[in-house]
RODO-2510 file (C-alpha; in nm, 4 decimals, decimal comma):
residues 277
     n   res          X          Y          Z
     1     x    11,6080    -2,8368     0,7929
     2     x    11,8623    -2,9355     1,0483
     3     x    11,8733    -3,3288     1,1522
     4     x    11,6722    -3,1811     1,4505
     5     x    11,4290    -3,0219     1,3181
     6     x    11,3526    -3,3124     1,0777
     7     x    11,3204    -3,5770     1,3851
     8     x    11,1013    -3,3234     1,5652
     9     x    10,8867    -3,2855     1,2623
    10     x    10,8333    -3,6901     1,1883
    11     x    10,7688    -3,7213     1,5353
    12     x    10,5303    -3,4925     1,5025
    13     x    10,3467    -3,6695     1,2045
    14     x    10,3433    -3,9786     1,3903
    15     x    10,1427    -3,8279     1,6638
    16     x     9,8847    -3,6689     1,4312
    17     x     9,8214    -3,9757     1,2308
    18     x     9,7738    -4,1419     1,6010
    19     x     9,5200    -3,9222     1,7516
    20     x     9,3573    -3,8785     1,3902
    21     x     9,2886    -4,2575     1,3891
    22     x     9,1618    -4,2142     1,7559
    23     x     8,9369    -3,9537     1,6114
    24     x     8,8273    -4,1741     1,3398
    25     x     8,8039    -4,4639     1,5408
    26     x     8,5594    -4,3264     1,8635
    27     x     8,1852    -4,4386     1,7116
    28     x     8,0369    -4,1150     1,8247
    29     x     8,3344    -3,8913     1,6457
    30     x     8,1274    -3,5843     1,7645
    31     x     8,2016    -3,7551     2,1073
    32     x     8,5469    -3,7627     2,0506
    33     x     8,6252    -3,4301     1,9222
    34     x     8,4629    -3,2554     2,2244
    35     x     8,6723    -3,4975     2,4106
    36     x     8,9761    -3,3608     2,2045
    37     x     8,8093    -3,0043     2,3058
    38     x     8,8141    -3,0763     2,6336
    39     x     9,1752    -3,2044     2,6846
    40     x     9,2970    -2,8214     2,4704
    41     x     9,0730    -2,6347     2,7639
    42     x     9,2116    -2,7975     3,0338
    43     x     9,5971    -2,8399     2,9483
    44     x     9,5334    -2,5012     2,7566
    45     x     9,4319    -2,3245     3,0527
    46     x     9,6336    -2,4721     3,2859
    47     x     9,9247    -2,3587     3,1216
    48     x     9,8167    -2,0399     3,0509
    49     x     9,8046    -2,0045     3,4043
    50     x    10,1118    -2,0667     3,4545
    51     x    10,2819    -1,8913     3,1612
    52     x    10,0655    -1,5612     3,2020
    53     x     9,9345    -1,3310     2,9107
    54     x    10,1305    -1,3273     2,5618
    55     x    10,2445    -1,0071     2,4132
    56     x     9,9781    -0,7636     2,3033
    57     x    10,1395    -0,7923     1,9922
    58     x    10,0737    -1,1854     1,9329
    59     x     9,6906    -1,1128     2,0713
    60     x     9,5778    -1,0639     1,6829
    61     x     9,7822    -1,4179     1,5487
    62     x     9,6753    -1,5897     1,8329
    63     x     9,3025    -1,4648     1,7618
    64     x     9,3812    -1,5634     1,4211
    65     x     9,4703    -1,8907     1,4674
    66     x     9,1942    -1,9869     1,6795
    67     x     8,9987    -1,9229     1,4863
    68     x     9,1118    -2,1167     1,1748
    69     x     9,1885    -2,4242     1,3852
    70     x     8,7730    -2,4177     1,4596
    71     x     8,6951    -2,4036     1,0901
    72     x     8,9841    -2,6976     1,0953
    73     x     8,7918    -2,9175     1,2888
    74     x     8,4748    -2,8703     1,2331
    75     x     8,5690    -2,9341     0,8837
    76     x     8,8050    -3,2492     0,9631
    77     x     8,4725    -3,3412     1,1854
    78     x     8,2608    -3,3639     0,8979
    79     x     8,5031    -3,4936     0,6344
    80     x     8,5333    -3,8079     0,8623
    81     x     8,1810    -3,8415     0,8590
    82     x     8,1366    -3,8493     0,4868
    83     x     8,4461    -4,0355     0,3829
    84     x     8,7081    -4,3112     0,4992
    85     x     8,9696    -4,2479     0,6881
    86     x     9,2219    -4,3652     0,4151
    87     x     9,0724    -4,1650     0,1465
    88     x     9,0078    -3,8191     0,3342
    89     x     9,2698    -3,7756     0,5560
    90     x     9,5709    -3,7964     0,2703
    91     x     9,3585    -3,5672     0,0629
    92     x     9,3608    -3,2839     0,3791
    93     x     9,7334    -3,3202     0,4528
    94     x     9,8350    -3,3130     0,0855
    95     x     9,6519    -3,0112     0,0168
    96     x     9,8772    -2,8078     0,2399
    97     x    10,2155    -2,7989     0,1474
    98     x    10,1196    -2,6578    -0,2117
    99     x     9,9180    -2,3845    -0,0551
   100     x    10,2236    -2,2722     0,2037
   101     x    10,4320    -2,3135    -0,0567
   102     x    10,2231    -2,0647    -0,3200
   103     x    10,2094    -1,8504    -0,0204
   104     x    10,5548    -1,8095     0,0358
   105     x    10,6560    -1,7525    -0,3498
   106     x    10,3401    -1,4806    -0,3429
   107     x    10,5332    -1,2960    -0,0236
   108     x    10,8399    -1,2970    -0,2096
   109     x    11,0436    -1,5501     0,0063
   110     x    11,3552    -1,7749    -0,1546
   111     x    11,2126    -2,1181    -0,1828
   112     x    11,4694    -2,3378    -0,3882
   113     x    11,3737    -2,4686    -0,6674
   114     x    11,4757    -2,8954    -0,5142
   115     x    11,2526    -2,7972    -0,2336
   116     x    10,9536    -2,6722    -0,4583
   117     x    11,0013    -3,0089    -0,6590
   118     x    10,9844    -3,2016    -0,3167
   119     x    10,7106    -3,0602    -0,1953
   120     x    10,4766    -3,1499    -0,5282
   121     x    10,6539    -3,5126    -0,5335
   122     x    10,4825    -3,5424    -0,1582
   123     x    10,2007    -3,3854    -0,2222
   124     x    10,1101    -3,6512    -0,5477
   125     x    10,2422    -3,9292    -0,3943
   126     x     9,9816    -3,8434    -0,0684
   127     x     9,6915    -3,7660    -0,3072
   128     x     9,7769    -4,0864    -0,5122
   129     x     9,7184    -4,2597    -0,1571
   130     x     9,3597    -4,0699    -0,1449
   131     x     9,3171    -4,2416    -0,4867
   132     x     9,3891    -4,5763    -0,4255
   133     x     9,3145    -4,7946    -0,7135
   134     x     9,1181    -4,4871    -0,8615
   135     x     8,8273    -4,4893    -0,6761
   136     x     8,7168    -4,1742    -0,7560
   137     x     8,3076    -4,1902    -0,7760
   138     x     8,0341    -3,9000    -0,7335
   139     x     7,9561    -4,0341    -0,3651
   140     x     8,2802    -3,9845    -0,2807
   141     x     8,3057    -3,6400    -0,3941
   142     x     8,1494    -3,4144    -0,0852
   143     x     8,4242    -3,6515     0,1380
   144     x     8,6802    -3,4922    -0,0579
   145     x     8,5503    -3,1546    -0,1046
   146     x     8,5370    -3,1998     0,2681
   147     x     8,8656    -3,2680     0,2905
   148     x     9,0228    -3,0370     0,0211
   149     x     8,8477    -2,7675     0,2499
   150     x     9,0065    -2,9278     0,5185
   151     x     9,3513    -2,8853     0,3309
   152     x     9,3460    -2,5476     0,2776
   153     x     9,2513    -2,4462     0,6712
   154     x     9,5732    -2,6234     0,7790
   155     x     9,7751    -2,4202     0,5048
   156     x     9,6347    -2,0923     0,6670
   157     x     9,7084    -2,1800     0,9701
   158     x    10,0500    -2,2891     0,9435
   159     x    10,1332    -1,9587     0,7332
   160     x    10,0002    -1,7892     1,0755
   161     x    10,1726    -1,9711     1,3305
   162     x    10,4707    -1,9499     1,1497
   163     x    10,4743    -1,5808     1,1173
   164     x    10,4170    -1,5999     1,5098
   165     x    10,6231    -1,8509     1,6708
   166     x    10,9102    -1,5813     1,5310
   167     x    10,8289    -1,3400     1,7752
   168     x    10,6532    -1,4864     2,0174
   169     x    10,7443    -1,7886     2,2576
   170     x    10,6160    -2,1057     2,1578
   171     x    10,4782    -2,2497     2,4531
   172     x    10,2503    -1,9078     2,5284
   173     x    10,1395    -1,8998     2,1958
   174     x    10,0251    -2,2353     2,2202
   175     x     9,8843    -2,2143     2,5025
   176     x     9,6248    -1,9683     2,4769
   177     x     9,5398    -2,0841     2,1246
   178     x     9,4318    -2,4243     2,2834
   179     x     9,2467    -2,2749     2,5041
   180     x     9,0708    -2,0059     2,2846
   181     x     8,9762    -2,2709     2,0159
   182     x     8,8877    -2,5927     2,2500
   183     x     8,5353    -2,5115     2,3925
   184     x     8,3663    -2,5505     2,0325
   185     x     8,3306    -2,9024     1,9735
   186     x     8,2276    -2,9797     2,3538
   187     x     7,9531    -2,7175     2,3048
   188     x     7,8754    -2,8489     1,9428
   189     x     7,8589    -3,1829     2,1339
   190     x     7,6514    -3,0751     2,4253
   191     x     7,3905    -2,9347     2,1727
   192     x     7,3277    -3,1949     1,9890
   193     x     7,3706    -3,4721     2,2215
   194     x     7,2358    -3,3181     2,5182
   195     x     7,2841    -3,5671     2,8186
   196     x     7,4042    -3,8097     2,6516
   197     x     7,7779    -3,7031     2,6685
   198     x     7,7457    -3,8148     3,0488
   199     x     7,6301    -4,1950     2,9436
   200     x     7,9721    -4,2532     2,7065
   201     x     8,1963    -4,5936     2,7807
   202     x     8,4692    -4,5579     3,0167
   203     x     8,6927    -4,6716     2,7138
   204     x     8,5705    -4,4035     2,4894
   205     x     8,5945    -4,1456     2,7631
   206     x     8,9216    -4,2775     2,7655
   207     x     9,0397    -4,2164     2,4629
   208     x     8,9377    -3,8736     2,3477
   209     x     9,1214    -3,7303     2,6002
   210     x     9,4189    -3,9290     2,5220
   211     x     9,4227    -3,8128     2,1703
   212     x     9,3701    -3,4542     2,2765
   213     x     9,6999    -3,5033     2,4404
   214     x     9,8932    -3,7020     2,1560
   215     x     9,7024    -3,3822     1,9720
   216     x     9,8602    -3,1486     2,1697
   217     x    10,1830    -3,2767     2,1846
   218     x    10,2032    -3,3210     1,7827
   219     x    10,1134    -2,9327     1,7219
   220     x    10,3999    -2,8214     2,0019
   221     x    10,6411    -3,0031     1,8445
   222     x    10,5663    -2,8866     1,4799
   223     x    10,5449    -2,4966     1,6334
   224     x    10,8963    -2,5489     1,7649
   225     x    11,0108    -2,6991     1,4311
   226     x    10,9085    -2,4004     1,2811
   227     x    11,0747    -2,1559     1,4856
   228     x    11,3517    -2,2730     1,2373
   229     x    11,2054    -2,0675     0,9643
   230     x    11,1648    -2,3318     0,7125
   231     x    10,8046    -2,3105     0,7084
   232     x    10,7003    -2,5244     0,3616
   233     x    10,9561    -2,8006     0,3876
   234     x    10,8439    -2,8202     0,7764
   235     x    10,4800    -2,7912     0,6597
   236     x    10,5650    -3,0779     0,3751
   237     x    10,7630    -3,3231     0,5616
   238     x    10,5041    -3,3109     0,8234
   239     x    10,2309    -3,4920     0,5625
   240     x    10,4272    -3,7700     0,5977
   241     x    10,2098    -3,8467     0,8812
   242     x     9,9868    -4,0094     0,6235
   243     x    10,2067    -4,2834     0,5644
   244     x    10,2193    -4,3120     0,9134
   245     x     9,8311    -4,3169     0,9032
   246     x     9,8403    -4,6018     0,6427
   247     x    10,0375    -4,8342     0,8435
   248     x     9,8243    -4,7243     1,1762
   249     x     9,5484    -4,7854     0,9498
   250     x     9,6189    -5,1698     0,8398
   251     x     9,7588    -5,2737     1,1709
   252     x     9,5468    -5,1343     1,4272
   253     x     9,2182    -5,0608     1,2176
   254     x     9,2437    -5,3612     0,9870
   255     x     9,2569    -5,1404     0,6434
   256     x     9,4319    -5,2494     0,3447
   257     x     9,7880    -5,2001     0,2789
   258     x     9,8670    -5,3071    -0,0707
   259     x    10,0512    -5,2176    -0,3985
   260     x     9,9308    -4,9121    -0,4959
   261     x     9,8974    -4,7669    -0,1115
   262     x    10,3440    -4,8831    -0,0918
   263     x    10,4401    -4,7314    -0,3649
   264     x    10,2186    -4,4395    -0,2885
   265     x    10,4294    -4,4131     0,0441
   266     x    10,7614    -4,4970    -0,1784
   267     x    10,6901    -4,1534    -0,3484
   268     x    10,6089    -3,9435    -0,0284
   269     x    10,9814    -4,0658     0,0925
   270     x    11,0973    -3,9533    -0,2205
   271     x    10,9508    -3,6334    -0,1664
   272     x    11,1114    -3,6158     0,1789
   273     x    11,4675    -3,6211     0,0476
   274     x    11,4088    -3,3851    -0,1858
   275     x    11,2933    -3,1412     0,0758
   276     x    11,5962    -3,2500     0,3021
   277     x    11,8078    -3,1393    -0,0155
***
């Protein structure tokens, strides 16, 4: 984890906490995620037009990861329609890093034992955050089975596209995953809203496409970071992005930001060091 990589990586978690909240935020969140869709088809094709076919060899990851970025966000879809942002979305990104992390110790790979102890201090201090105050009631329970789901689709997919990005260039590989995975939620969208997709505010119009491309721009940037081979403390460090979505969250959505939720964050920075160790 060079001082590189690390910058690229929190700049990365800023941008997914910022379309996330976008997500959250459109009333229709259907709307907006075939919005989202939309942006990965267009950007995703264009530059696949540009950058031409991948390797045959990357055709099966590629395939891969396409497909687990659907079950993603149809699952991050429905997760924000049972839950609060503030509760679910911690609860996804916290799942990860444990599962990429068991995944490399089952494939034999060195992961030192500071880093291991990082990654658990972020993961807690994120799922404390997703337990605010202890909230933790039945009705809240198919949110976070939701999101736990959620959680474990973003550690598959980041144990794929790290495998990939090693031997195939980043930008191609992007790319064509974009564009293989984005049609979904517009024709989820289209099926069950029928013409009403064409009646949606100019403002909401608006602003699913802009977070497809903050969406877009996050993933790029945490596919180059893990060119670097350090795929759990890339993985971890990027579920930071929930303290970024707490602070998004009180500012710009009104949410509250108090004791528990600080301290909360003062543990996933503890976690960061650790990892940076």
């Amino acid at each position: 984890m060079t001082p590189a990589i690390t910058a690229l990586t929190l700049l990365a978690a800023v941008l997914h906490a910022t379309w996330n909240a976008v997500a959250h935020g459109v009333p229709d969140r259907l709307v907006g995620f075939a919005l989202i869709g939309t942006t990965y088809v267009v950007i995703g094709g264009g530059a696949a037009l540009v950058l031409g076919l991948p390797p045959a060899a990357a055709w099966p990851a590629i395939l891969a990861s396409a497909a687990v970025h659907v079950v993603y966000t149809l699952l991050l879809w429905w997760s924000y329609q049972l839950g609060e942002f503030s509760q679910v979305y911690p609860v996804a990104r916290g799942t990860a890093p444990w599962v990429v992390a068991l995944v490399e110790i089952a494939r034999g790979e060195d992961v030192p034992a500071l880093q291991l102890v990082g990654i658990g201090v972020v993961s807690l201090g994120l799922l404390s955050l997703a337990l605010d105050g202890g909230r933790l009631s039945r009705a809240t329970l198919p949110a976070l089975g939701a999101a736990l789901a959620t959680g474990v689709s973003i550690a598959t997919y980041t144990v794929v596209d790290a495998t990939a990005v090693s031997t195939t260039p980043v930008p191609v590989y992007a790319a064509w995953m974009f564009l293989l995975q984005g049609p979904v939620m517009p024709l989820v969208a289209a099926a069950r809203r029928g013409r009403g997709l064409l009646t949606q505010r100019r403002g909401v119009v608006l602003a699913g496409l802009g977070g497809g491309v903050v969406s877009l721009a996050a993933y790029g940037l945490v596919l180059v970071a893990q060119t670097s081979g350090a795929t759990a403390a890339v993985a971890a460090l990027r579920e930071t992005s929930i303290v970024f979505g707490a602070l998004i969250g009180a500012v710009f959505l009104g949410e509250r930001l108090g004791r528990g939720r600080a301290i909360s964050a003062a543990v996933v920075a503890l976690g960061i060091v650790l990892v940076d160790l």
